[in-house]
N, C-alpha and C positions, 0 to 999 in steps of 0.2 A: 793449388789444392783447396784453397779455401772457397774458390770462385762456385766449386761444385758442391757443395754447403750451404751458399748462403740462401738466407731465407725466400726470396723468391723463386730460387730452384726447390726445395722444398715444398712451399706452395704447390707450382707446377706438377711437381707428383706428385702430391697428396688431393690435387682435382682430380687427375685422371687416375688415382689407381681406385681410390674409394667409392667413383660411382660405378664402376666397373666392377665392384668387390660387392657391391650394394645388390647391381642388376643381376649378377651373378649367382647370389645368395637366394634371393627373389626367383631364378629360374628352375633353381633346382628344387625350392619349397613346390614351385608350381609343378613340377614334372613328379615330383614323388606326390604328392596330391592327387596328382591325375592317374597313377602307378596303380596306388591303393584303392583309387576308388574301382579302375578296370577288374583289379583282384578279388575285389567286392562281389562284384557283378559276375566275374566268370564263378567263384565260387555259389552266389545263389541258382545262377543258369543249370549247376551241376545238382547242386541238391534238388531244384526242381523238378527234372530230367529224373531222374533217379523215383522224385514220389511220384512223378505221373505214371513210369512204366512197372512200378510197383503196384499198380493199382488194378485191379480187377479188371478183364474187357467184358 
């Protein structure tokens, strides 16, 4: 039991879970990023729409 402890298995997982936890972190910053900015833009698309057919022909 102790084999499964020791510090180079330790090592071992903490390469692989951390950069995986890192790029992980990273993807979803960039996908909510990309979210809010789409929401951005459909919201101005609407407001726009709305002042231009308000307007006088």
């Amino acid at each position: 039991m102790t084999e499964l402890f020791s510090i180079d298995n330790v090592i071992k997982v903490l390469t692989t879970f951390i950069p995986s936890f890192l790029v992980a972190v990273i993807t979803i910053w960039i996908a909510r990023k990309q979210f809010y900015s789409n929401k951005w833009w459909e919201t101005k698309a609407t407001k726009y729409s709305k002042l231009v057919e308000s307007l006088p022909h």
